[in-house]
C-alpha positions in Angstrom: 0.0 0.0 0.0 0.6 3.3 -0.5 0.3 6.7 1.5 -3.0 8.4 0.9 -2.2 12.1 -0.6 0.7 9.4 -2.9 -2.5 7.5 -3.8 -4.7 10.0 -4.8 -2.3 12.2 -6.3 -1.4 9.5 -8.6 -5.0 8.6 -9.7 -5.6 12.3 -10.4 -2.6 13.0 -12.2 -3.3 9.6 -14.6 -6.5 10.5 -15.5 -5.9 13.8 -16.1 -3.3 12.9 -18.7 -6.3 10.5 -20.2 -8.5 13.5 -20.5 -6.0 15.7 -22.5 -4.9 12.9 -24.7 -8.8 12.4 -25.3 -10.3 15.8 -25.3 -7.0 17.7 -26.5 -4.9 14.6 -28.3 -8.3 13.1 -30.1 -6.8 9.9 -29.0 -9.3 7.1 -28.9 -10.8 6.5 -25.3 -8.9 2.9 -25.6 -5.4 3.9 -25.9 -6.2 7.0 -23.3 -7.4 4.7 -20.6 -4.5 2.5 -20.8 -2.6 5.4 -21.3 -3.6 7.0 -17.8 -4.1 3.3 -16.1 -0.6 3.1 -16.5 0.8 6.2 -15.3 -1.7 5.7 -12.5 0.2 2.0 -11.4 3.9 3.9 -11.6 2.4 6.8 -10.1 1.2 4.9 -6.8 4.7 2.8 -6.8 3.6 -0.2 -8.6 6.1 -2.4 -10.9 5.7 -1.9 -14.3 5.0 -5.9 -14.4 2.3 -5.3 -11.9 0.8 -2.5 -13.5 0.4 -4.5 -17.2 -0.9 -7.5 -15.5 -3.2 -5.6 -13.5 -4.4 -3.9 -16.8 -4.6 -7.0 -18.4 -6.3 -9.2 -15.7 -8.9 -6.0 -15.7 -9.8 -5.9 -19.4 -10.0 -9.6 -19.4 -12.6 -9.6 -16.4 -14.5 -7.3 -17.5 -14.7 -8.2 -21.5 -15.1 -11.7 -20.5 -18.3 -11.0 -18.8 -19.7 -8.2 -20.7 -18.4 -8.6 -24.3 -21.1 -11.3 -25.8 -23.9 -9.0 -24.3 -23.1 -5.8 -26.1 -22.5 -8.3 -29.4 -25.5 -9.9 -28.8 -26.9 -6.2 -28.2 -26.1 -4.8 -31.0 -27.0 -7.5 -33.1 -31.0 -7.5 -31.9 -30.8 -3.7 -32.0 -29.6 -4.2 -36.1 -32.2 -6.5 -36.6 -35.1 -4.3 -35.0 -33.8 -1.3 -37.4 -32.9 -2.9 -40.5 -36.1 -4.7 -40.3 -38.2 -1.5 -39.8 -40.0 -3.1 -36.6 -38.3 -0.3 -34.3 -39.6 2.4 -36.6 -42.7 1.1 -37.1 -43.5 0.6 -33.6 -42.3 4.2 -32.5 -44.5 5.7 -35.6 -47.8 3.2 -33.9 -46.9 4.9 -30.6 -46.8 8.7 -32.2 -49.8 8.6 -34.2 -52.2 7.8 -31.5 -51.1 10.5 -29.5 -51.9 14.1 -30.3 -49.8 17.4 -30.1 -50.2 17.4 -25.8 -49.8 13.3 -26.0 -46.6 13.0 -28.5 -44.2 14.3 -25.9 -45.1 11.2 -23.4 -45.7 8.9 -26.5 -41.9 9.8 -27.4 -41.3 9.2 -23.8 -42.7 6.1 -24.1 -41.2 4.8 -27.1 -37.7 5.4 -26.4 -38.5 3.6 -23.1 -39.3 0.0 -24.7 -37.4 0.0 -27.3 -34.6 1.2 -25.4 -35.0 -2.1 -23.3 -32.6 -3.9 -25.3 -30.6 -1.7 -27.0 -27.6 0.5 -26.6 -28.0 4.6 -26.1 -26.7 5.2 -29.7 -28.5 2.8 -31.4 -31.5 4.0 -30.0 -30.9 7.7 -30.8 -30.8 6.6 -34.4 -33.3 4.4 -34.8 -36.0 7.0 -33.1 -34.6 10.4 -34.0 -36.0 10.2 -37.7 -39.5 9.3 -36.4 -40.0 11.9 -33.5 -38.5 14.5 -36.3 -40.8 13.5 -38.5 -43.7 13.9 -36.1 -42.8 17.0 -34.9 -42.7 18.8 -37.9 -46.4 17.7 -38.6 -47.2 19.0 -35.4 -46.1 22.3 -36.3 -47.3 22.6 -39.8 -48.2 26.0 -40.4 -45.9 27.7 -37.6 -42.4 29.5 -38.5 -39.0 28.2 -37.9 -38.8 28.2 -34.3 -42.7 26.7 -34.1 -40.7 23.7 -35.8 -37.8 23.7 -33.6 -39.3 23.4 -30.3 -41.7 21.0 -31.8 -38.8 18.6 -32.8 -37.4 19.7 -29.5 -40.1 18.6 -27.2 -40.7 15.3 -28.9 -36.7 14.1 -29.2 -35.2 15.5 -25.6 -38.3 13.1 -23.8 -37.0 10.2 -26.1 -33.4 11.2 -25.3 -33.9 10.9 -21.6 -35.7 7.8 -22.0 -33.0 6.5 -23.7 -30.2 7.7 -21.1 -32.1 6.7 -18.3 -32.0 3.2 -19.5 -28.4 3.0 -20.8 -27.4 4.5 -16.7 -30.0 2.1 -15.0 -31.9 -0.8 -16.0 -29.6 -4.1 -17.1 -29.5 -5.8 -19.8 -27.0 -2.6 -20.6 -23.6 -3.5 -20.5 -23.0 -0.8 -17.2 -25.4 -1.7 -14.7 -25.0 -5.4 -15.9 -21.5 -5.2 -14.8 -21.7 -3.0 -11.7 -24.6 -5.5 -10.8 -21.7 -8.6 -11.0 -18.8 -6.7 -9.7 -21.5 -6.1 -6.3 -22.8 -9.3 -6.3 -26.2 -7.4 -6.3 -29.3 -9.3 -7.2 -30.4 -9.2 -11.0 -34.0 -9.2 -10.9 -33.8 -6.3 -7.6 -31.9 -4.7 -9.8 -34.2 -4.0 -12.6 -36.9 -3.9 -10.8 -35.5 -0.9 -8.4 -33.9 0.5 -12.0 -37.2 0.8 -13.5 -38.9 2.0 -10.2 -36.4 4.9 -10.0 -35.9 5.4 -13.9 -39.5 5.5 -14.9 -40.0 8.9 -12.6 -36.7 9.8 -13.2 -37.2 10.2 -17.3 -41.0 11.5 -16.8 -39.2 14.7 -14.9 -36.1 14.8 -17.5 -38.2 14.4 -20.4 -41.5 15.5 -20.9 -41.8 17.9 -18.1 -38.2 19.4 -18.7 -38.1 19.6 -22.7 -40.8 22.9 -23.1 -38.4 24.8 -21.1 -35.2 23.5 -22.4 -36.4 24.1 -26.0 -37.0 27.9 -25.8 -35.1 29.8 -28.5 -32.8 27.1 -29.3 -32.5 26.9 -33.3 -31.4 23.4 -34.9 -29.8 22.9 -38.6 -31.5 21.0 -40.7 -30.7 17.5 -40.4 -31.6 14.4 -42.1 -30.6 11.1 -40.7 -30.0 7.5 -43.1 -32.6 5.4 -42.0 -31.3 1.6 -43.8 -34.1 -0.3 -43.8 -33.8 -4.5 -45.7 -36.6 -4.5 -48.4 -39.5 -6.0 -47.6 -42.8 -5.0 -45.5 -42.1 -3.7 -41.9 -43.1 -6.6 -39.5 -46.5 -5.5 -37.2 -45.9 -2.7 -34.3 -47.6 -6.2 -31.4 -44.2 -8.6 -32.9 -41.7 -5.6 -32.8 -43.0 -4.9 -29.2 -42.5 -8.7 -28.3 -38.8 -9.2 -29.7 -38.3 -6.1 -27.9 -39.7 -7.6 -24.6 -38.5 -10.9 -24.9 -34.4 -10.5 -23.7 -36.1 -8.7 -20.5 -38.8 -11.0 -19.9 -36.2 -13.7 -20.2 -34.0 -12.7 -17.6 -36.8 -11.6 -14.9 -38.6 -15.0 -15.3 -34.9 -16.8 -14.6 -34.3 -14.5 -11.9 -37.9 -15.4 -10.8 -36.6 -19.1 -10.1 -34.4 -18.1 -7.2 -36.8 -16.6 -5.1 -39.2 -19.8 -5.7 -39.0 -23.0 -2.6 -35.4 -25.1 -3.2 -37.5 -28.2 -4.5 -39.4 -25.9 -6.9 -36.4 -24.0 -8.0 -34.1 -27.2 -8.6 -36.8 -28.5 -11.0 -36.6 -25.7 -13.1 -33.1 -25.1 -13.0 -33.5 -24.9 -16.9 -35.6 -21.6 -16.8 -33.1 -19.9 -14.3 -30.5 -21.0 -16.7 -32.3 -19.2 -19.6 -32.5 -16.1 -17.5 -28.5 -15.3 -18.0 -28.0 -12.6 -20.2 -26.1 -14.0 -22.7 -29.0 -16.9 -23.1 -31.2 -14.5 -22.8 -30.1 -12.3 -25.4 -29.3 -15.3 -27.9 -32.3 -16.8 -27.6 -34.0 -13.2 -28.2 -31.9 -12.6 -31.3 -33.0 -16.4 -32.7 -36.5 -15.4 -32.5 -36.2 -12.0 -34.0 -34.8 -13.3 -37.1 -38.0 -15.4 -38.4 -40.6 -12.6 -36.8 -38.8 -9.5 -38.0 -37.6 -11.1 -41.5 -39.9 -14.0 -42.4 -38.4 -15.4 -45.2 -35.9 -12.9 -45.7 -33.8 -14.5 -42.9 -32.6 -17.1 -45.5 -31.3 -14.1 -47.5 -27.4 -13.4 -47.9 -28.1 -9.6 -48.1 -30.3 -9.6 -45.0 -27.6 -11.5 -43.1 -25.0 -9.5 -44.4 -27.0 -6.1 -43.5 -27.5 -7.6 -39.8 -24.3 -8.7 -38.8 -22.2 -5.5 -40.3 -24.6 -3.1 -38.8 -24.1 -5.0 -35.6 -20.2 -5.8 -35.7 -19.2 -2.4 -36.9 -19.7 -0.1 -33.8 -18.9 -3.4 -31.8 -14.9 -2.9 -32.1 -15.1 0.8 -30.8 -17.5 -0.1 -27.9 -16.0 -3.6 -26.9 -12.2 -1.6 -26.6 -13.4 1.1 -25.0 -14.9 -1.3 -22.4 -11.7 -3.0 -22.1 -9.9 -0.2 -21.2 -12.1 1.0 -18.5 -11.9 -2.4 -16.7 -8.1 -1.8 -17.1 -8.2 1.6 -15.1 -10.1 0.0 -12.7 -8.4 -3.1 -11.7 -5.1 -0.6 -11.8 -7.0 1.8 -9.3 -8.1 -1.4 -7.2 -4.7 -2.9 -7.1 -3.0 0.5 -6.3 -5.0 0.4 -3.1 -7.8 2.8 -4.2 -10.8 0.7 -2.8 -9.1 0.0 0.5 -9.0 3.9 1.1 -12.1 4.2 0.1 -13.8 2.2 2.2 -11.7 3.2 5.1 -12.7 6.9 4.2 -16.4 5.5 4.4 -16.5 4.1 7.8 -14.7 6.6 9.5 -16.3 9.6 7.8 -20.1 8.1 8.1 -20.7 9.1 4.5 -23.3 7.8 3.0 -22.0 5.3 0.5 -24.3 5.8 -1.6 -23.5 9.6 -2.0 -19.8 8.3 -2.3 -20.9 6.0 -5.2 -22.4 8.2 -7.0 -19.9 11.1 -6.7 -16.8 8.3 -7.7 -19.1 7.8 -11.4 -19.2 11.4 -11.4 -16.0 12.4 -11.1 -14.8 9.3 -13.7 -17.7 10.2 -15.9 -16.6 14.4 -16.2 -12.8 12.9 -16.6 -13.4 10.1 -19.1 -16.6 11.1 -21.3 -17.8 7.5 -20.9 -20.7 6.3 -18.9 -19.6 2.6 -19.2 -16.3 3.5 -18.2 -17.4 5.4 -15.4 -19.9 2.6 -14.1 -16.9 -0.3 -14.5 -14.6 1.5 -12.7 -16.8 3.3 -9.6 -18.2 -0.7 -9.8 -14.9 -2.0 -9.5 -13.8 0.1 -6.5 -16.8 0.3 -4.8 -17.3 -3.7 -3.3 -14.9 -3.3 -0.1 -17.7 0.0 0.6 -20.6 -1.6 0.5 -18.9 -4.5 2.5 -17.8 -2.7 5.2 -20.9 -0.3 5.6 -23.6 -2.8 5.1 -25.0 -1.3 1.9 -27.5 -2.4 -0.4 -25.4 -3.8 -3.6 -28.6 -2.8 -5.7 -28.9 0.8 -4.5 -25.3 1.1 -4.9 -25.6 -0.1 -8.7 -28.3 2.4 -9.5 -26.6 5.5 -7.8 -23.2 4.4 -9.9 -25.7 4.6 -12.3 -27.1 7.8 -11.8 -23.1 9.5 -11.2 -21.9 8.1 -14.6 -24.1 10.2 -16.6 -23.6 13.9 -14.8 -22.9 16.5 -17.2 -22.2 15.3 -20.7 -19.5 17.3 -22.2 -17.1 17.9 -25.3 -15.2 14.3 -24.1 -18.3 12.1 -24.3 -18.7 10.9 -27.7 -22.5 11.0 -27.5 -22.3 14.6 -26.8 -20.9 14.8 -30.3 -23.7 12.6 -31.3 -26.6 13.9 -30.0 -25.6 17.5 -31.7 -24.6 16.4 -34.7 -28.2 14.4 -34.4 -30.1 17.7 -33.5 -29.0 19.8 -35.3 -27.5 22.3 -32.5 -24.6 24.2 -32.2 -22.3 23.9 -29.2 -23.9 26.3 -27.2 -27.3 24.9 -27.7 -26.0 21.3 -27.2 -25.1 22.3 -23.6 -28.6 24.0 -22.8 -30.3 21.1 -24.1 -28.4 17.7 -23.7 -26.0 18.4 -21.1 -28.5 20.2 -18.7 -31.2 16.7 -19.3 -28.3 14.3 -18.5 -27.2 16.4 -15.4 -30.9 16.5 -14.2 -31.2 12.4 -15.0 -28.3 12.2 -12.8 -29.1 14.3 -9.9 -32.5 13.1 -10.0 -32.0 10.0 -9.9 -29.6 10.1 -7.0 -32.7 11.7 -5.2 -34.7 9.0 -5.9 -32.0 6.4 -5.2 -31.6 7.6 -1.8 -35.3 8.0 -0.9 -36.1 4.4 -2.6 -32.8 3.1 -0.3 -34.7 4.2 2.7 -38.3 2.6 1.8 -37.6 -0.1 0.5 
């Protein structure tokens, strides 16, 4: 072990050298991380031979557990766009609500079909629609009518999708803050959807009207790739969208049946892992989104490279974060937290949360910022008693305070909208900082209830 202020000072300075190389450098988040997880090892004293396998015993935990879920992700999020079946159930949603409904019917979209997919994938498959609503909505009016009627449709379907991607598992961060704290799948998701569904309601819908005054967007039109073919029916778009979640809570479901119930369908607890969960999702999307277009070699081709494409960038990114962390961990990071904890009386929640924040403003990634306040975070809730699931949810909430210019989806969401910087900032980075801080709220109050 190291001295404290050694510690600390070492961990600042590393990930402050990440951040240039990233924000100033335009290095790729992956070489950053390692970058920084490095100079974070030497920093504290560590060998250089401890540091590497440290990094690499890190990226190989956490890839390990994580890396066929955000393949298998990806994949059922390509075949719900390509296929038209995201689109088509978004549009179902939208049309039966009128101008004072589309806000929570964007709300509402983004929410299921955000279920199973990643934060990005859901931005692109919904943007187009809401746009396209809006701007019926506002037929007639002038250019900022338009404007604040695309904004109050997408910023509802943007926090619906961030709330998610921060709080509800099958997404890759709370799935692997829920393994790193041994917390309890089903609680979790249950607790994430309890907290998230409020949580998105105040960032979205009742947010957006005031966020979207006098902010002017460029005109932007999306691609939209959809496979030929007719659009499979809003009810079997809904279900393959359901059926990865419903998996996993009916296998989770098992445990908390009597032993001799629960050992005789040990086969249904089995299904409710992720990855069988999401594998057996993706084999029946195929046939109900496709039909006989499955059998297709463009179809197949369409679905695996819109899938494997952003997989790379993600999957690397992932890797390094787990790196950073097991360096941290290893440098003696979680022991002084915890000891901090327990002597201090702070809440460790409130410490949770305020870890993801502070490696969520460094970094620029959520998932980065959840694997690593995850990873460091264990000997806390040991030693203080806390609930691994409340824990999860307030990491959660910290790792998505205050997108900036070093998150890529800060860069995506404008480039998405249509806004310039400044409007970028009054828009998206105010909604994620209110997600965050609300949620925290709620975490807290829920950890006291419940």
């Amino acid at each position: 072990m190291v001295g404290d202020a050694r510690l600390i000072g070492s961990a600042l300075a590393g990930i402050g050298v990440a951040i240039l190389l990233i924000a100033r450098g335009r290095f790729h988040p992956f070489l950053a991380l390692l970058v920084g997880a490095i100079l974070v090892g030497l920093g504290a004293g560590l060998p250089l031979a401890d540091v590497v396998k440290a990094a690499e015993k890190g990226a190989g935990d956490i890839l390990g557990g994580t890396g066929l879920v955000v393949a298998l992700g990806l994949a059922l999020g390509a075949m719900l766009h390509l296929s038209g079946g995201a689109a088509g159930l978004a549009a179902a949603a939208l049309s039966r609500a009128g101008s004072r409904g589309a806000p929570w019917a964007s709300l509402l979209a983004s929410l299921v079909i955000g279920l199973p997919l990643f934060f990005e994938t859901g931005l692109v498959l919904i943007l187009p629609i809401v746009a396209s609503a809006a701007a019926t909505l506002a037929m007639g009016g002038g250019d900022a009518d338009r404007d604040a009627a695309k904004l109050r449709l997408v910023l509802p379907a943007l926090a619906g999708l961030s709330t998610l991607h921060a709080l509800v598992p099958p997404h890759p961060g709370p799935l692997v803050a829920v393994a790193a704290l041994n917390a309890n799948l089903a609680r979790t998701i249950g607790y994430g959807l309890l907290v998230g569904l409020p949580t998105a309601i105040v960032a979205g819908p009742l947010l957006a009207p005031r966020l979207s005054r006098g902010i002017r967007l460029d005109e932007v039109v999306p691609a939209t790739p959809v496979a030929d073919g007719p659009a499979p029916r809003p009810g079997i778009a809904l279900l393959v969208v359901l059926a990865p979640v419903l998996l996993i809570a009916g296998g989770q479901g098992v445990a908390l049946l009597p032993p001799p119930i629960a050992s005789r369908l040990a086969g249904v607890a089995a299904v409710g892992n992720p990855v069988m969960a999401l594998v057996i999702a993706c084999l029946l999307a195929m046939p109900l989104l496709f039909g006989r277009r499955l059998f297709s070699p463009h179809t197949q081709d369409a679905v695996w490279d819109e899938a494997m494409r952003p997989a790379g960038t993600v999957l690397l990114a992932i890797g390094a974060g787990g790196a950073l962390k097991q360096v941290l961990v290893t440098a003696g990071l979680a022991t002084l937290l915890s000891r901090l904890a327990t002597e201090s009386g702070l809440s460790p929640l409130l410490l949770a949360w305020g870890v993801a924040v502070a490696i969520r403003l460094a970094t620029g990634s959520a998932t980065v910022a959840t694997i690593t306040a995850a990873g460091i975070m264990p000997g806390v809730v040991a030693a203080t008693g806390a609930s691994p699931e409340w824990t999860v949810l307030a990491i959660g909430a910290g790792s998505i305070f205050f997108s900036h210019v070093n998150d890529p989806g800060f860069w995506l969401v404008k480039n998405y909208l249509g806004t310039d910087m400044r409007g970028t900032f009054r828009t998206w980075s105010v909604m994620e900082t209110v997600v965050s801080v609300t949620g925290l709220i709620l975490v807290l109050l829920g950890s006291r209830i419940l």
